[in-house]
Backbone as XML, in Angstrom:
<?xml version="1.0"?>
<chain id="A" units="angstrom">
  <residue number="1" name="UNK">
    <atom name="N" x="16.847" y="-5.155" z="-10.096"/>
    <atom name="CA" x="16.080" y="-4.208" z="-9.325"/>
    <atom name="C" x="16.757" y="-3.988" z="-7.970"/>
  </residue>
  <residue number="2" name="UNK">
    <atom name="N" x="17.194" y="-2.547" z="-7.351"/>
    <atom name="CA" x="17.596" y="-2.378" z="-5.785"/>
    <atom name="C" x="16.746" y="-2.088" z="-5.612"/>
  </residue>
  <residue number="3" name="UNK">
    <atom name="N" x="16.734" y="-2.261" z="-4.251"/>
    <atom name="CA" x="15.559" y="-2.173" z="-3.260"/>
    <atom name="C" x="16.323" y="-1.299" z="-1.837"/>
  </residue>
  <residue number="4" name="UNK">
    <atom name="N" x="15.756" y="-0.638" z="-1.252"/>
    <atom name="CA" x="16.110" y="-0.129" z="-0.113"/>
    <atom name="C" x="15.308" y="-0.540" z="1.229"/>
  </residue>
  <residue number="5" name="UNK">
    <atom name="N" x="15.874" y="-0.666" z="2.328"/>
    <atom name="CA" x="15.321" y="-1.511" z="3.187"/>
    <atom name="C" x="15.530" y="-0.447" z="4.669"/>
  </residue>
  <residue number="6" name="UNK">
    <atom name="N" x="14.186" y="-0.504" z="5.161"/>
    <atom name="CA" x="13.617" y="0.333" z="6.698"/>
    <atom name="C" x="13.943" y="-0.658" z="7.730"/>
  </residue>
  <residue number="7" name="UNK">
    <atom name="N" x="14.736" y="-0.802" z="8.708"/>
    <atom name="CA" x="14.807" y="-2.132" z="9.763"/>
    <atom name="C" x="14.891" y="-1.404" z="11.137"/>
  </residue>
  <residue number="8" name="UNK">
    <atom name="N" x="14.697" y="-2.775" z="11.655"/>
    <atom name="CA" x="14.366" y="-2.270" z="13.403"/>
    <atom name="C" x="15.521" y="-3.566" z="13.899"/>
  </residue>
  <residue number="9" name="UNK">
    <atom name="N" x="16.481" y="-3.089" z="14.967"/>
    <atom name="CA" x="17.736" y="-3.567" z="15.449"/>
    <atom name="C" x="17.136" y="-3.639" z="16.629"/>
  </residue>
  <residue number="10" name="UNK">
    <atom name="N" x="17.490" y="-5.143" z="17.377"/>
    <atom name="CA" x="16.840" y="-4.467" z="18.861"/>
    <atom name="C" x="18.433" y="-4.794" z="20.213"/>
  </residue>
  <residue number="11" name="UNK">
    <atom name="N" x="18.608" y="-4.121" z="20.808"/>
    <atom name="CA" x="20.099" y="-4.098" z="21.738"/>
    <atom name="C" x="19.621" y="-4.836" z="22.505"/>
  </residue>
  <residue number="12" name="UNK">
    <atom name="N" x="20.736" y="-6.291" z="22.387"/>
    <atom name="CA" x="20.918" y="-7.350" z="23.546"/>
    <atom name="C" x="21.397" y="-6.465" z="24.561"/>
  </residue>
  <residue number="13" name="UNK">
    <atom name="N" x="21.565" y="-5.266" z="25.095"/>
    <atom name="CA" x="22.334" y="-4.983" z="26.120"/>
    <atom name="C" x="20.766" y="-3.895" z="26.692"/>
  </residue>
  <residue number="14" name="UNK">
    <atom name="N" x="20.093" y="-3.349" z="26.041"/>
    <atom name="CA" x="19.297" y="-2.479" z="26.684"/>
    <atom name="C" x="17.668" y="-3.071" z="26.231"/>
  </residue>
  <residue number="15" name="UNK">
    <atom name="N" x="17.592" y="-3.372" z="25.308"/>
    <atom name="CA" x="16.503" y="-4.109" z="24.735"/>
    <atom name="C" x="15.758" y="-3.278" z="23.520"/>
  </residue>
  <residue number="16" name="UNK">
    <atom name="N" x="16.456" y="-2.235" z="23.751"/>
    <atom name="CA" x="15.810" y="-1.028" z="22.849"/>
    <atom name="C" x="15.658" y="-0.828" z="21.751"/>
  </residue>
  <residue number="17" name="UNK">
    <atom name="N" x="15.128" y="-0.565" z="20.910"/>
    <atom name="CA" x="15.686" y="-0.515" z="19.028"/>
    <atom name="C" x="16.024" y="0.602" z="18.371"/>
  </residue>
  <residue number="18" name="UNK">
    <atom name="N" x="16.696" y="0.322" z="17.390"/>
    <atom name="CA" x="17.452" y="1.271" z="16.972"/>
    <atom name="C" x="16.504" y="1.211" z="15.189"/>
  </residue>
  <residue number="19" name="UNK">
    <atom name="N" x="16.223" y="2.154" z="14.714"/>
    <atom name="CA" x="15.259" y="2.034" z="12.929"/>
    <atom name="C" x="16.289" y="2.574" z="12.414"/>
  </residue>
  <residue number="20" name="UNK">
    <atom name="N" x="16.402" y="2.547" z="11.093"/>
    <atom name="CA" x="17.118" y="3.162" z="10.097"/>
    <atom name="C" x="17.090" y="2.634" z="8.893"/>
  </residue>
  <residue number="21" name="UNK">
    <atom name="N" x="17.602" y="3.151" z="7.924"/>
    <atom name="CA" x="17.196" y="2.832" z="7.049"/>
    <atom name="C" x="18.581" y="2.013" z="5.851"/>
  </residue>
  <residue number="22" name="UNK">
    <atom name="N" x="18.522" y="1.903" z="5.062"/>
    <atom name="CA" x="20.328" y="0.762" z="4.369"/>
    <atom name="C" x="19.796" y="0.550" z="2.403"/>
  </residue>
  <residue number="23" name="UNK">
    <atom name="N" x="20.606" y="0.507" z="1.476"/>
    <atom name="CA" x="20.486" y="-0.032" z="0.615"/>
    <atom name="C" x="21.001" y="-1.183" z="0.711"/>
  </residue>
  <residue number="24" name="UNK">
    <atom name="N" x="22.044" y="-1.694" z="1.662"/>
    <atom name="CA" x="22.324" y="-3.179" z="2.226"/>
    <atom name="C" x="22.146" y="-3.353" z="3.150"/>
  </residue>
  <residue number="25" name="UNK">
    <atom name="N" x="21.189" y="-4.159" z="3.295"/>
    <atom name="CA" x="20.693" y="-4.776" z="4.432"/>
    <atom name="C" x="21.859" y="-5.233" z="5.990"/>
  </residue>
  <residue number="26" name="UNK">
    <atom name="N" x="22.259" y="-6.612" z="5.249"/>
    <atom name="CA" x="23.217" y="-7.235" z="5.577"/>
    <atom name="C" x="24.348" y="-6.754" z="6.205"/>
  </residue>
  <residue number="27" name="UNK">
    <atom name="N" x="24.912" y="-6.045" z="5.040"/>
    <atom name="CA" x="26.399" y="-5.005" z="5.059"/>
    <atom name="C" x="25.707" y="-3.816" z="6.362"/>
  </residue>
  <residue number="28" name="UNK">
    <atom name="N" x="24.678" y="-3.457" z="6.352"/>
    <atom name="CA" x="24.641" y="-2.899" z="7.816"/>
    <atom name="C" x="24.274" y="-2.980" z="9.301"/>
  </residue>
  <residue number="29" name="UNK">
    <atom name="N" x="23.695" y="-4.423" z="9.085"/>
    <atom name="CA" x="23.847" y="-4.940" z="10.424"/>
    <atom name="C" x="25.183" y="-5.241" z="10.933"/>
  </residue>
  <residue number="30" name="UNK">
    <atom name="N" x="26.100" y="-5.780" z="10.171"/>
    <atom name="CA" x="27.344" y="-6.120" z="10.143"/>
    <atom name="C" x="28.456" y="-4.548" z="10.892"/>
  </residue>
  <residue number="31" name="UNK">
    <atom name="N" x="27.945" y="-3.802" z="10.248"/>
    <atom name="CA" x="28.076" y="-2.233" z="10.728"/>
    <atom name="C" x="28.269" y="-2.008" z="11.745"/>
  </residue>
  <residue number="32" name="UNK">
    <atom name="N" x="26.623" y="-2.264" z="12.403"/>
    <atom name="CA" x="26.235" y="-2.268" z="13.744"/>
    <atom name="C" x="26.951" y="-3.205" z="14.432"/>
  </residue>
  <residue number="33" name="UNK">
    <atom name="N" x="27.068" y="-4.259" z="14.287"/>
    <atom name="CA" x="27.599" y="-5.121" z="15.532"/>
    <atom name="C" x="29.051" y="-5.077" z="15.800"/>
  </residue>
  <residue number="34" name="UNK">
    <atom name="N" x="29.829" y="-4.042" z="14.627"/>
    <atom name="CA" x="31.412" y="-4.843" z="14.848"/>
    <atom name="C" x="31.148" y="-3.539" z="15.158"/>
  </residue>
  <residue number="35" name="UNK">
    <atom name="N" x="30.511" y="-2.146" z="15.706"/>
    <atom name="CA" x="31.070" y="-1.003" z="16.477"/>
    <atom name="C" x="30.777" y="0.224" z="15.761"/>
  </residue>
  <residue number="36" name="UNK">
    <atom name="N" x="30.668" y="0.151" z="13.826"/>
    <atom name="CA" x="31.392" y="0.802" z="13.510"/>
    <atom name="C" x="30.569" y="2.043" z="13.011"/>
  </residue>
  <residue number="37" name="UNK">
    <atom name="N" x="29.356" y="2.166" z="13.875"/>
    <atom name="CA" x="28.053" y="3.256" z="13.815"/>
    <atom name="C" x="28.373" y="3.745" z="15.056"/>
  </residue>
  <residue number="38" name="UNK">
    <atom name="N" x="28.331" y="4.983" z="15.137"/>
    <atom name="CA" x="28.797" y="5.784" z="15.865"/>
    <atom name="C" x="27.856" y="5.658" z="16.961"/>
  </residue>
  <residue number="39" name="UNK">
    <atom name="N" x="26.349" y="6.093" z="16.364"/>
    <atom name="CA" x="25.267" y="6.115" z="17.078"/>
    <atom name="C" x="24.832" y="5.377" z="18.345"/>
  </residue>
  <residue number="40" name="UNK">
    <atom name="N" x="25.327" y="3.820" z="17.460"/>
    <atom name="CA" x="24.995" y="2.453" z="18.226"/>
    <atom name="C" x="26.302" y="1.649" z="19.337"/>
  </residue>
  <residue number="41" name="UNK">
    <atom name="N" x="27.226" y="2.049" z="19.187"/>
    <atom name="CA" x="28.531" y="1.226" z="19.341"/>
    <atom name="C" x="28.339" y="1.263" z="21.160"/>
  </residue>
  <residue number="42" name="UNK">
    <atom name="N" x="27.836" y="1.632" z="22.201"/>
    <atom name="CA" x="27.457" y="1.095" z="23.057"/>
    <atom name="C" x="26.015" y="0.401" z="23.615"/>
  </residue>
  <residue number="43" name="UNK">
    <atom name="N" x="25.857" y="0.148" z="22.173"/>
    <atom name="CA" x="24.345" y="-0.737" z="22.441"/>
    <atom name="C" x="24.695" y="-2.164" z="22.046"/>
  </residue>
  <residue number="44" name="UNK">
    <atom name="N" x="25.647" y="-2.455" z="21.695"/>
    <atom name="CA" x="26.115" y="-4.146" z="20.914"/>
    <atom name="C" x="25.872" y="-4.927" z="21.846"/>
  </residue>
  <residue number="45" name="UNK">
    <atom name="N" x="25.483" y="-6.114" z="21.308"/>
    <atom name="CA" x="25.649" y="-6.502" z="20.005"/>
    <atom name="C" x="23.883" y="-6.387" z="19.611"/>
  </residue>
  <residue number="46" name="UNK">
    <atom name="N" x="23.152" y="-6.219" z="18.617"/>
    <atom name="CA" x="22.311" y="-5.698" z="17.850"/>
    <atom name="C" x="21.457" y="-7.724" z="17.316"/>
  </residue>
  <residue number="47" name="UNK">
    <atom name="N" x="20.216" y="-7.447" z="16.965"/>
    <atom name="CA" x="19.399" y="-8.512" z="16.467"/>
    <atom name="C" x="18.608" y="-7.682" z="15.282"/>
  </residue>
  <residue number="48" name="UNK">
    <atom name="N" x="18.578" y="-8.165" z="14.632"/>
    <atom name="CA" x="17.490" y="-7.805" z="13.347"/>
    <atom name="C" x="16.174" y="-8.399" z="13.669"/>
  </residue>
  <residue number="49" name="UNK">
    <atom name="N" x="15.379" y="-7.994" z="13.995"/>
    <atom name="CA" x="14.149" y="-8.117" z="14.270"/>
    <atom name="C" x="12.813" y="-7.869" z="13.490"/>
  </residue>
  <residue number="50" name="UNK">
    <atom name="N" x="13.071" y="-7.049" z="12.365"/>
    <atom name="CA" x="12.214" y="-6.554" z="11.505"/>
    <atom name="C" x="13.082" y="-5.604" z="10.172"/>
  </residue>
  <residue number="51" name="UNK">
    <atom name="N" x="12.184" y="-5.984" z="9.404"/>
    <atom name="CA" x="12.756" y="-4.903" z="8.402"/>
    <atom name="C" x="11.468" y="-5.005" z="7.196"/>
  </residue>
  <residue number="52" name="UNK">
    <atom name="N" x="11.582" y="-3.997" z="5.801"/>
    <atom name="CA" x="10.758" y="-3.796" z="4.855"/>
    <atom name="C" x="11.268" y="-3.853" z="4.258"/>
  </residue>
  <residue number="53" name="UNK">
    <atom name="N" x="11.365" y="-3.943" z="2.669"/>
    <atom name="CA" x="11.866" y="-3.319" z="1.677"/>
    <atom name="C" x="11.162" y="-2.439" z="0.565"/>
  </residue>
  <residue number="54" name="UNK">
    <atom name="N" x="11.327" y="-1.307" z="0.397"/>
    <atom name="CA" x="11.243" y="-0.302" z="-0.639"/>
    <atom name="C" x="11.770" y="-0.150" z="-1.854"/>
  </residue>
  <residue number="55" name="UNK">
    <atom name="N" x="11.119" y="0.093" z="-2.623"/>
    <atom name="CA" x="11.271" y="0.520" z="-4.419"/>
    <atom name="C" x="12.239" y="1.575" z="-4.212"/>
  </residue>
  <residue number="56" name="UNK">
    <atom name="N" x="12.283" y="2.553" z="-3.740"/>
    <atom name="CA" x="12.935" y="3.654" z="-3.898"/>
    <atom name="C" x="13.080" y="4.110" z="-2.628"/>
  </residue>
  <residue number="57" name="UNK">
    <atom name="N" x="14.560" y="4.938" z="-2.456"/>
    <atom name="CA" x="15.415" y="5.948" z="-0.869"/>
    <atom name="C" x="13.912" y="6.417" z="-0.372"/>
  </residue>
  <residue number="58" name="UNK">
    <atom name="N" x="13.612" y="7.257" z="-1.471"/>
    <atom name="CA" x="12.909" y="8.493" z="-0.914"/>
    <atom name="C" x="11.607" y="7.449" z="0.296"/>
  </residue>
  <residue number="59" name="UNK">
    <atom name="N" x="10.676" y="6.402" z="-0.255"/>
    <atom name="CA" x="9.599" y="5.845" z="0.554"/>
    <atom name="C" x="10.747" y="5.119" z="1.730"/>
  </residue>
  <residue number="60" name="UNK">
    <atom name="N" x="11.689" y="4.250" z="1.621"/>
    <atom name="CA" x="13.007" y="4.013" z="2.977"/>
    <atom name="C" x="12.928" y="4.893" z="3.668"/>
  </residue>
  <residue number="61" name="UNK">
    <atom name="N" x="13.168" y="6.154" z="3.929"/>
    <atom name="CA" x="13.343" y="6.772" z="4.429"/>
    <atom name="C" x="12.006" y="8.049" z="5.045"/>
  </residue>
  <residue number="62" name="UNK">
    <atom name="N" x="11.300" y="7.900" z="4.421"/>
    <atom name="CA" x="9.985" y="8.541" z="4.491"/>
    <atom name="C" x="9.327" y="7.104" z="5.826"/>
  </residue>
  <residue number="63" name="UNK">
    <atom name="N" x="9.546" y="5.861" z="5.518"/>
    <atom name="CA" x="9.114" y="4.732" z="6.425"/>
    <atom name="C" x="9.946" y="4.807" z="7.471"/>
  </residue>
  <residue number="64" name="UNK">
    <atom name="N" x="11.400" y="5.142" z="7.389"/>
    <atom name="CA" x="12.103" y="4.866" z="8.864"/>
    <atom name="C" x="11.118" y="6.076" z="10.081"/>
  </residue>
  <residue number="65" name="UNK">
    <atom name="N" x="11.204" y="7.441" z="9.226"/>
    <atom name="CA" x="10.521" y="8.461" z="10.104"/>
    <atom name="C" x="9.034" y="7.868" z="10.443"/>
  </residue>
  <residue number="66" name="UNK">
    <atom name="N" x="8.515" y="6.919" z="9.910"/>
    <atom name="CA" x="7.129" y="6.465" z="10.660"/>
    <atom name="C" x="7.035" y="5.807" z="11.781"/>
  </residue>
  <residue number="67" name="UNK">
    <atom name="N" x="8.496" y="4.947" z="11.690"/>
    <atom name="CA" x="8.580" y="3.717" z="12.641"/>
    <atom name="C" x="9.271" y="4.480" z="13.991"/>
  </residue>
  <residue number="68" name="UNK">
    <atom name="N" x="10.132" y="5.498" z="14.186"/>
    <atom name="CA" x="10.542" y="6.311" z="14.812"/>
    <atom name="C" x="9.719" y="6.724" z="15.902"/>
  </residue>
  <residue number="69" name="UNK">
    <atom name="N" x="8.448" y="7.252" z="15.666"/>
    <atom name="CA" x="7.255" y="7.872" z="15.797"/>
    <atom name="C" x="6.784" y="7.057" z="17.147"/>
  </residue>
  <residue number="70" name="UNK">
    <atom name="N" x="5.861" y="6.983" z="18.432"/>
    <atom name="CA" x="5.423" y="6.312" z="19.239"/>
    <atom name="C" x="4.463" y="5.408" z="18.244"/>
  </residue>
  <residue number="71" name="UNK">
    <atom name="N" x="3.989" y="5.374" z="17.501"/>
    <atom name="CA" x="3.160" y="4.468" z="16.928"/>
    <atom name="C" x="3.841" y="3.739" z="15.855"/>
  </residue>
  <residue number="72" name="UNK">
    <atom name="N" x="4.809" y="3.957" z="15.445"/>
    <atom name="CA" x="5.385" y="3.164" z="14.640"/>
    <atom name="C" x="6.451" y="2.201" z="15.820"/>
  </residue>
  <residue number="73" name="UNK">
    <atom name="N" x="7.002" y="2.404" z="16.995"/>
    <atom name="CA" x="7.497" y="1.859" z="17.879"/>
    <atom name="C" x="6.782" y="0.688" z="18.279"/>
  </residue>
  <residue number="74" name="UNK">
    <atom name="N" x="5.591" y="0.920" z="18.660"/>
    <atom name="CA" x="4.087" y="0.108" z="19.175"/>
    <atom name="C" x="4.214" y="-1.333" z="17.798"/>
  </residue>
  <residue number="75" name="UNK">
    <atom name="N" x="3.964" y="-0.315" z="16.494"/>
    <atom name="CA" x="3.626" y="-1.007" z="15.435"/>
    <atom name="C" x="4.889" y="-2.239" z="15.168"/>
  </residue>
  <residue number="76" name="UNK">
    <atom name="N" x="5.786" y="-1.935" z="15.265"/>
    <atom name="CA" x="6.912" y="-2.880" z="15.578"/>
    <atom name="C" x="6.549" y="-4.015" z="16.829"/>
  </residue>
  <residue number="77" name="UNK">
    <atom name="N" x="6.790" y="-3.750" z="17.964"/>
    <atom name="CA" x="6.336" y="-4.173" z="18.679"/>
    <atom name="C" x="5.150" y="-5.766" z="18.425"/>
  </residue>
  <residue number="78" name="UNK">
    <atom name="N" x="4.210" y="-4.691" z="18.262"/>
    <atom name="CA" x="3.770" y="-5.598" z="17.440"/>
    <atom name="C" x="3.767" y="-7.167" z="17.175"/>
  </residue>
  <residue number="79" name="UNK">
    <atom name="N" x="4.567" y="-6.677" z="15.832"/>
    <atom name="CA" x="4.742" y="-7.472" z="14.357"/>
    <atom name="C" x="5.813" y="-8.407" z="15.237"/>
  </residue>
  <residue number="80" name="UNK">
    <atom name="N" x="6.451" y="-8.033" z="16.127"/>
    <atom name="CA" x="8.079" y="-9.168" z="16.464"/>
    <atom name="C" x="7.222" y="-10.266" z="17.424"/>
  </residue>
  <residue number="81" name="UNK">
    <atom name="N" x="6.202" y="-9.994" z="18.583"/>
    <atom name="CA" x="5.608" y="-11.009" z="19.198"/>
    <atom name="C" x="5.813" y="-12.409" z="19.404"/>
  </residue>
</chain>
């Protein structure tokens, strides 16, 4: 069974998080920290702080756009405490 996975990164350098979404988990934190996300590469180095996993892309990605959201930010928040 794959699974697709929604995660929340949070920047040792700003404190901020970064959501997105991965069919490898792992293989994309790894991503993030050696630079090689365009998006992120002056936010390094990165913590995994949260994540989900999903049955299928389509709900991954339907969940990253929730967590995005001011209430899905909060809702994170949250859960890391």
């Amino acid at each position: 069974m794959k699974f697709y996975y929604t995660y929340a990164l949070k920047s040792k350098v700003d404190q901020k998080f970064y959501i997105g979404w991965t069919d490898n988990l792992k293989q994309r934190v790894e991503k993030h920290n050696a630079g090689k996300v365009k998006s992120t590469v002056l936010r390094r180095p990165f913590e995994l702080i949260y994540f989900e996993a999903c049955l299928n892309k389509k709900n991954a990605i339907e969940r990253e756009k929730q967590l995005k959201t001011g209430f899905g930010r909060k809702y994170i928040k949250q859960r890391v405490r």
